[in-house]
C-alpha positions as CSV (number, residue, x, y, z in Angstrom):
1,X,0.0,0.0,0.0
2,X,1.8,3.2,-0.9
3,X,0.9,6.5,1.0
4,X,-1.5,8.2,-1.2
5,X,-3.6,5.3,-0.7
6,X,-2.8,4.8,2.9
7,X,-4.2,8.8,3.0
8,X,-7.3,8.2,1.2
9,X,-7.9,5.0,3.1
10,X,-7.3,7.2,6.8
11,X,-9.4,9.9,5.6
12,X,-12.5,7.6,4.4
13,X,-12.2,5.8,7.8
14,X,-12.1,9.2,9.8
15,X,-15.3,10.5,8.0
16,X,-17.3,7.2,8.7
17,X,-16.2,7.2,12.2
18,X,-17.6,10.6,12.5
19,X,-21.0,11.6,13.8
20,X,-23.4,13.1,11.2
21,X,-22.9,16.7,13.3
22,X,-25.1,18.3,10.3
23,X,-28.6,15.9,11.0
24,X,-27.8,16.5,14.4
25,X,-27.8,20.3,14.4
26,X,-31.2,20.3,12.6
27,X,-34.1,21.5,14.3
28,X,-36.2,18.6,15.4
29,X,-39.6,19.1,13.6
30,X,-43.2,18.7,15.3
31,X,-45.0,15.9,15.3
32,X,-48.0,15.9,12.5
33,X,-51.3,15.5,13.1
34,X,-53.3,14.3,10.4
35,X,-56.7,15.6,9.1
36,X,-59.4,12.4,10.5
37,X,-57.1,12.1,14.0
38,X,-59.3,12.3,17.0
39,X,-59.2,12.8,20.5
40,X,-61.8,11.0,23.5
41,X,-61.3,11.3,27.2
42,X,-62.3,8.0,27.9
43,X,-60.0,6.1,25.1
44,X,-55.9,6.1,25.6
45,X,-55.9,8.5,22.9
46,X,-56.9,11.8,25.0
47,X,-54.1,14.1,24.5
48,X,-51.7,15.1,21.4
49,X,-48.1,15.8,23.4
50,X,-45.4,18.2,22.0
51,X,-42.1,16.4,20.8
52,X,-40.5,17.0,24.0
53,X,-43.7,16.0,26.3
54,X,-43.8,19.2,28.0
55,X,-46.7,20.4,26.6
56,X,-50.1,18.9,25.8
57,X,-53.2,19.5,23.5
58,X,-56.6,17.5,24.6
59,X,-58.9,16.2,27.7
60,X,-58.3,17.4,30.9
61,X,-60.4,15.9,34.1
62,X,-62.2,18.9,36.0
63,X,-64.4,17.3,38.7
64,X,-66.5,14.7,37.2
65,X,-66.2,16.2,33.6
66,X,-64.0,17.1,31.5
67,X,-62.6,20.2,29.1
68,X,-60.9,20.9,26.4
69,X,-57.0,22.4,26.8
70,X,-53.9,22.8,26.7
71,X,-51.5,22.1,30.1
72,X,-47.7,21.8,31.1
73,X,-47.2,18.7,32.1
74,X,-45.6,18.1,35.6
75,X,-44.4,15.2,37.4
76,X,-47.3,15.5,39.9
77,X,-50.0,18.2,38.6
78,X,-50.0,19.9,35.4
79,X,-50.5,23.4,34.9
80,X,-53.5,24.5,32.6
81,X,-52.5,27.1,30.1
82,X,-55.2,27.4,27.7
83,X,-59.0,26.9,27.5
84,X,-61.5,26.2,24.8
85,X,-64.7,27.8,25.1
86,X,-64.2,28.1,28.8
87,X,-67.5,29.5,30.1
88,X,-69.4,26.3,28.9
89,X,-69.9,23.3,31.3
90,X,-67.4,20.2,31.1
91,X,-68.4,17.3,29.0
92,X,-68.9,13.6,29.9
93,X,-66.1,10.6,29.0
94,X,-68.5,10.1,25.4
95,X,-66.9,13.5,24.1
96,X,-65.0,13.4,21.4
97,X,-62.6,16.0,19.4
98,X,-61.9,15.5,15.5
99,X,-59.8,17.3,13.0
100,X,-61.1,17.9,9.9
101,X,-60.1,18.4,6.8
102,X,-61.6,22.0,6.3
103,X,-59.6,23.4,9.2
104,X,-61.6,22.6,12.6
105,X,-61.4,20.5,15.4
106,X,-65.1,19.9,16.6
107,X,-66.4,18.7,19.9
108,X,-69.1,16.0,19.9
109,X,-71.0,15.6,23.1
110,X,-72.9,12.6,23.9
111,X,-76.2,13.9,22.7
112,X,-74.3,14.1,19.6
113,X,-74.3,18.3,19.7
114,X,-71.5,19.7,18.4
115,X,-69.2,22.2,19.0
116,X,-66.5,24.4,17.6
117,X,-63.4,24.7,19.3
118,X,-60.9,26.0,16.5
119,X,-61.7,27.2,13.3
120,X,-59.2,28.1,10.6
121,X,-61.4,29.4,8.1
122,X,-59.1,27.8,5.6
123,X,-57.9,23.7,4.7
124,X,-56.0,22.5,7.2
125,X,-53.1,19.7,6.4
126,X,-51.6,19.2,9.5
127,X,-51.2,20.1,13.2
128,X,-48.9,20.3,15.7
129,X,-48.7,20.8,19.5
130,X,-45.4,22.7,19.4
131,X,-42.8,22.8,22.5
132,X,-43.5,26.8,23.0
133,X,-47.1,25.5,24.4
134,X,-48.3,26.4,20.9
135,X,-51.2,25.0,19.2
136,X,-50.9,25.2,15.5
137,X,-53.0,24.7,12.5
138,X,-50.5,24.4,9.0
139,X,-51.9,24.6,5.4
140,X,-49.4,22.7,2.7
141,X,-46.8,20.1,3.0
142,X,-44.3,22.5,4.6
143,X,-44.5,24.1,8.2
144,X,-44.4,27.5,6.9
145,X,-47.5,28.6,6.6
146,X,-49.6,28.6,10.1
147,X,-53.2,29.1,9.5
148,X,-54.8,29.0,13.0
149,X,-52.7,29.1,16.8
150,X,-53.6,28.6,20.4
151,X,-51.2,31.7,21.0
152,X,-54.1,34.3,19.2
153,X,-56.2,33.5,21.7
154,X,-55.0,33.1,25.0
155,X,-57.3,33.1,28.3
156,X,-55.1,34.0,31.3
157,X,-52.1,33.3,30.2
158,X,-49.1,33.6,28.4
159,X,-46.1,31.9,27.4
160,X,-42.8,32.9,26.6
161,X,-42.4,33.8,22.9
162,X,-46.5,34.8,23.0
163,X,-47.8,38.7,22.6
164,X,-51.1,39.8,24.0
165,X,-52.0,42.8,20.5
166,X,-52.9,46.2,21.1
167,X,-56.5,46.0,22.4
168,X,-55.6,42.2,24.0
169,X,-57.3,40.8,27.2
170,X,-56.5,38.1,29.6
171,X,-58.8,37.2,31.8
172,X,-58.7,35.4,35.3
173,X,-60.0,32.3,35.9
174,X,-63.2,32.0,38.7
175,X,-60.9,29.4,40.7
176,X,-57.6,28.0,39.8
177,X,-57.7,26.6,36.5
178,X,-57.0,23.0,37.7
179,X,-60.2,23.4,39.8
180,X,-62.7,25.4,37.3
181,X,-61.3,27.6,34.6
182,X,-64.5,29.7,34.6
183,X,-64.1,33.4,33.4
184,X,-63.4,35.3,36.9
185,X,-63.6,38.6,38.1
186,X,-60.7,40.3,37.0
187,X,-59.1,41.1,33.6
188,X,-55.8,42.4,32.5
189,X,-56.1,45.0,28.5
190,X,-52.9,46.4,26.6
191,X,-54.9,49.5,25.7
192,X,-54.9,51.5,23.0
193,X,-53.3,54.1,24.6
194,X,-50.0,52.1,25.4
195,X,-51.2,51.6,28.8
196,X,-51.4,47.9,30.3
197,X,-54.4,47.7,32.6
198,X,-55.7,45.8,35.7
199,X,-59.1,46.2,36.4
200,X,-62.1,44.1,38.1
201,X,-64.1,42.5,35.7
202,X,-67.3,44.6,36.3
203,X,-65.8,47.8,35.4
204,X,-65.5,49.9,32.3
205,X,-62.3,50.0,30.1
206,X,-62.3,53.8,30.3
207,X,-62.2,54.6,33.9
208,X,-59.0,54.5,35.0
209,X,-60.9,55.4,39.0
210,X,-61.7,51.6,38.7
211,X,-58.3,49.9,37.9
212,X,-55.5,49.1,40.4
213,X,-52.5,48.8,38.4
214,X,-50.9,50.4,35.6
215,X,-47.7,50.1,33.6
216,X,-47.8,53.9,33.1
217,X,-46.9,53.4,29.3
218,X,-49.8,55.6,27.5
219,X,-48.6,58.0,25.2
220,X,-51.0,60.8,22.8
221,X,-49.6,59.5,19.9
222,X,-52.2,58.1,17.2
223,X,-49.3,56.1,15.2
224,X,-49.1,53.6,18.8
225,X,-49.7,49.9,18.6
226,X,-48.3,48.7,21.7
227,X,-48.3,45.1,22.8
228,X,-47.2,42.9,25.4
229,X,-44.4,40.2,24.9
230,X,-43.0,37.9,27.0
231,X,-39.9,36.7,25.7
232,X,-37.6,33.3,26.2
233,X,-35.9,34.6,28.8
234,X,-38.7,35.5,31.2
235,X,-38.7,39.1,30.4
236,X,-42.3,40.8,30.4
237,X,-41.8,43.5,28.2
238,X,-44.3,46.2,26.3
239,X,-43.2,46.9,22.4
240,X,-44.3,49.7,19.9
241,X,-45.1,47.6,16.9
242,X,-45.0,50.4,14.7
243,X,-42.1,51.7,15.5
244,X,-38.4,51.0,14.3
245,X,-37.0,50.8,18.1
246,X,-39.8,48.8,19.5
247,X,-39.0,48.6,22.9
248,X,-41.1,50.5,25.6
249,X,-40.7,49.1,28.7
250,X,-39.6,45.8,30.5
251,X,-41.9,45.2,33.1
252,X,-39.4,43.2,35.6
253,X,-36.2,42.8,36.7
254,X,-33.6,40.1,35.8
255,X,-33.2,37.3,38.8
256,X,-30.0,35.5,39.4
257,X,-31.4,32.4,37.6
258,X,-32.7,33.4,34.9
259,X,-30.3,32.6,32.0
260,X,-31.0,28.9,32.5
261,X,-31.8,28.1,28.9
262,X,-34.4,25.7,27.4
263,X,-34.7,24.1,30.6
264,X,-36.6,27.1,31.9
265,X,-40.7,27.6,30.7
266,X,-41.9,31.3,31.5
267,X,-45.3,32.1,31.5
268,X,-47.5,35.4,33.0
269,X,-50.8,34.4,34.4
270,X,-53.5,36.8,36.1
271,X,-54.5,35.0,39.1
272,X,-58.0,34.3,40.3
273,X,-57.4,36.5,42.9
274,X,-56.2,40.0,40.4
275,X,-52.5,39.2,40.8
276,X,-50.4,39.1,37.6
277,X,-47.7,36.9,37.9
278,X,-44.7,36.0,36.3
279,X,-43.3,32.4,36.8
280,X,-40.4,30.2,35.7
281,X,-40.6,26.5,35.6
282,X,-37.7,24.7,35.8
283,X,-38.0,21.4,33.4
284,X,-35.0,19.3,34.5
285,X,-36.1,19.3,38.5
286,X,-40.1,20.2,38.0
287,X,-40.1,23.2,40.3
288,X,-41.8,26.1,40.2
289,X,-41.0,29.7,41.1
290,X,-42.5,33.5,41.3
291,X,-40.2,35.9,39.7
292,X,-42.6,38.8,39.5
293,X,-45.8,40.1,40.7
294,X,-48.2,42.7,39.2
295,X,-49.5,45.1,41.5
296,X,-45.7,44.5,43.2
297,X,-45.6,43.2,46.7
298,X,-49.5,43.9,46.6
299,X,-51.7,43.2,49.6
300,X,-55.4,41.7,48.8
301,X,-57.2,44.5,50.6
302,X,-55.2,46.5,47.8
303,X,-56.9,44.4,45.0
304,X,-60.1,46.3,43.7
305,X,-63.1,43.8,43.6
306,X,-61.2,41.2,45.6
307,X,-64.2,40.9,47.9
308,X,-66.6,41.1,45.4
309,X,-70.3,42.8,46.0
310,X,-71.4,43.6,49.1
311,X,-68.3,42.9,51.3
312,X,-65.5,44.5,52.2
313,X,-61.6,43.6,53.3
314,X,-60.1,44.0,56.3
315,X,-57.2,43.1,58.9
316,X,-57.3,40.9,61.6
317,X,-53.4,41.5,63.1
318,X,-51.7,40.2,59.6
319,X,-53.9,38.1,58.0
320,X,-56.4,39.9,55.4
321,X,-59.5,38.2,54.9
322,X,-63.3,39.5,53.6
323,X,-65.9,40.4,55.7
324,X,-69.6,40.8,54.8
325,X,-71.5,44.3,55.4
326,X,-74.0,44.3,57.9
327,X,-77.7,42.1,56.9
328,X,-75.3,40.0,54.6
329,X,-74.0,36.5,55.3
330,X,-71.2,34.4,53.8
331,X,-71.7,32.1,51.0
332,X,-69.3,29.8,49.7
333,X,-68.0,30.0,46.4
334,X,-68.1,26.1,45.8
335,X,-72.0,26.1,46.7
336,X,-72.5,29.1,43.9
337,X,-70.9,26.8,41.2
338,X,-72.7,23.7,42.1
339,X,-75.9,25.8,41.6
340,X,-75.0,27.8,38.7
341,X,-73.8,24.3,36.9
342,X,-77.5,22.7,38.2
343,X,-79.2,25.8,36.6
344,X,-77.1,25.1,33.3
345,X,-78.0,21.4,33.4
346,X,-81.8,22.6,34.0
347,X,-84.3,21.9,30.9
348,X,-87.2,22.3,32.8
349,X,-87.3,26.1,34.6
350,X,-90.5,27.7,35.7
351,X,-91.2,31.1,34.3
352,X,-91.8,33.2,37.2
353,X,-88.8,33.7,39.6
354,X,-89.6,32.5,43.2
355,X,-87.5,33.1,46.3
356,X,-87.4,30.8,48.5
357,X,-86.2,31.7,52.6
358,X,-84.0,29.0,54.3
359,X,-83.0,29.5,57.9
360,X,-80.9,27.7,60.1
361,X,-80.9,29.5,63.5
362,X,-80.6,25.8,64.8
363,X,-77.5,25.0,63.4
364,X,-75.9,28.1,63.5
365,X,-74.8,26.9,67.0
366,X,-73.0,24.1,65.5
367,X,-71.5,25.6,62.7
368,X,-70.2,29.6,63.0
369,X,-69.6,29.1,59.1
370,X,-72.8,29.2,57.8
371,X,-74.9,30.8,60.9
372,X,-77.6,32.4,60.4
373,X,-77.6,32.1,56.4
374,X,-80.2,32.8,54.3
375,X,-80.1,31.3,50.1
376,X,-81.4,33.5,47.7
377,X,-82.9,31.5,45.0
378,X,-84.3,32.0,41.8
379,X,-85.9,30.6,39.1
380,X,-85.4,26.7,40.3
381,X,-87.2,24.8,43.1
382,X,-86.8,21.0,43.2
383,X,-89.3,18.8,42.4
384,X,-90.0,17.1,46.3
385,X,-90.0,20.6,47.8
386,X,-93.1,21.8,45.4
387,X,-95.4,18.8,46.5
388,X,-95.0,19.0,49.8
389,X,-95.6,22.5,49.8
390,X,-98.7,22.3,47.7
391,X,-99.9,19.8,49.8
392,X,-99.0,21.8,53.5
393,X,-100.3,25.6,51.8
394,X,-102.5,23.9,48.7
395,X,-103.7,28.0,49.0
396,X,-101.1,30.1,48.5
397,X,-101.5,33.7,50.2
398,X,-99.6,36.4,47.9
399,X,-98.0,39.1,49.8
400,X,-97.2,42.3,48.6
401,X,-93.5,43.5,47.6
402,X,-93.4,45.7,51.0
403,X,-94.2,43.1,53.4
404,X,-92.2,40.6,51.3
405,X,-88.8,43.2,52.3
406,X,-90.2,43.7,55.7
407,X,-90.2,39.8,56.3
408,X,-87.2,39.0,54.7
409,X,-83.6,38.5,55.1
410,X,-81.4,39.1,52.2
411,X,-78.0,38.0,51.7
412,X,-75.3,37.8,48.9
413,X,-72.0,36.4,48.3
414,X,-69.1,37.5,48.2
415,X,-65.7,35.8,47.1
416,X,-62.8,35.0,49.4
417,X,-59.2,34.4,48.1
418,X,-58.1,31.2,46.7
């Protein structure tokens, strides 16, 4: 063997030897899902997981039901992020979700109603839950061209690499999302005006009187589009999209740990309670930290509409709790849902709205919860209750509206922190 050969032999050795460094350093692509695929929460097909499994598009169990969404997944509980057509009541384990070819994914209930939880408004040839937390509708062979994406819609949250436009609202959740992702009682709007807004829910847009936050970013201008972005890094920052040097503000400081790479998922979520918050999960361990808060350091009492109606907050040495004005009585929120998802569940409703007086001065001696309650109730009356009372009063005596007040006892709810 002379050396030229002996050279060429070395060299083809040394190249086959080698790893293929160029497939290596190409971006792993998402996982396609095909028009006809389909989702049920009672089959092992009930979720559609990003390529890494950190994020997940499908059934999630809330109480006896179950919803549509997407969550983090954790080791021990997952964190919901997203939730379709969150003000309607869960479904049973006969759901089912399908993709279709005409870009939607539809919800089948056991009655065999249906529902629309994305629409494209264009063909659909794929989808993909991407590792951002992204849901994403694609139109062609290529993953170039994304016609419909989770992140355009988002509910109380956002992830990092997500904006909320000019004119965007998140808002809050009634309870925790892992316990009922319900529309709550407070909402967060990148205005207009380049300001960033935390108001109660009940209020108007346009008085500022009746927020309790601010990023103190509005500007005259007419040529502003501002929006809120929170980037890879865990930065919360506010942008002028029509402007050359974009950047307005950044909403947070940098924490010691907060270079940490992929292995770090940010996301902003407003609270059930009003509080904005900025967290970082940390993938390789599963924890989960607070690196920013929105009112800052903020106490509940501080919170507009933390109470809710007819109650008001106060201090007992450090802890601040609700208390109810005077005539009004406590009312747990947990009671209000399981009525308010009877009522929903209710075909048959009488016309006329009754109110019916409950009180309980016996067992207000055994329980200083609930003394001396009285339910307000309209517009349902169970079944058992109307025959025996027709058959105790088979004459009912009307009163008049005056006596009615004089007689009764009203009370109302109000909402105590999560």
């Amino acid at each position: 063997m002379d050396a030229y050969t002996a050279t060429i032999t070395i060299l083809l050795f040394v190249s086959l030897s080698l790893p293929n460094t160029v497939a290596q350093a190409q971006p792993q692509l998402p996982d396609q899902i095909a028009p006809g695929s389909s989702l049920s929460p009672s089959s092992r097909d009930y979720m559609w997981l990003s390529p890494s499994g950190r994020f997940a598009f499908g059934f999630f169990q809330q109480g006896n039901g179950f919803r549509v969404g997407i969550w983090l997944v954790g080791e021990t509980d997952n964190v919901v992020v997203w939730i379709a057509n969150r003000d309607d009541p869960p479904v049973t384990s006969t759901a089912k979700l399908q993709f279709t070819m005409n870009g939607t994914i539809i919800l089948t209930e056991q009655q065999g109603q249906e529902k629309l939880i994305v629409n494209a408004n264009a063909r659909a040839s794929s989808a993909s839950m991407l590792d951002s937390g992204n849901f994403v509708l694609y139109n062609g062979n290529n993953y170039s061209r994304i016609i419909w994406k989770s992140f355009d819609h988002p509910t109380n949250t956002l992830l990092g690499g997500q904006s909320l436009p000019c004119g965007g609202q998140l808002s809050s959740s009634l309870l925790e999302m892992v316990i009922n992702g319900t529309t709550g009682r407070f909402r967060l709007n990148m205005q207009v005006d380049g300001n960033l807004v935390l108001y109660p829910a009940y209020t108007t847009q346009s008085s500022y009187w009746d927020s309790y936050w601010t990023s103190d970013t509005g500007t005259d201008s007419a040529n502003v589009k501002y929006r809120l972005y929170l980037n890879k890094t865990g930065f919360l920052q506010i942008w002028n999209s029509s402007s050359d040097y974009g950047l307005i503000k950044t909403l947070n400081d940098a924490e010691e740990d907060q270079y940490t790479g992929n292995q770090t998922i940010y996301r902003a979520t407003l609270a059930s309670h009003g509080v904005f918050r900025l967290h970082a999960h940390y993938a390789n361990n599963g924890g989960d930290k607070t690196i920013a808060t929105f009112p800052k350091n903020s106490r509940k009492c501080e919170i507009k509409g933390f109470c809710g109606f007819n109650s008001y907050c106060t201090f007992d040495d450090r802890e601040q709790f609700c208390n109810c004005l005077a005539e009004f009585r406590r009312k747990k929120e947990e009671e209000k849902l399981e009525k308010d998802e009877k009522d929903k569940e209710d075909d048959k409703k009488p016309q006329d709205a009754e109110i019916i007086i409950i009180s309980s001065d016996s067992e207000a001696e055994e329980n200083e919860d609930d003394a001396d309650y009285v339910e307000f109730l309209a517009g349902y009356v169970p079944e058992e209750e109307q025959e025996e009372e027709e058959e105790q009063n088979p004459d009912p005596i009307e009163i008049s509206s005056e006596d009615a007040e004089e007689k009764s006892e009203i009370s109302s709810e109000y909402y105590p922190s999560d």
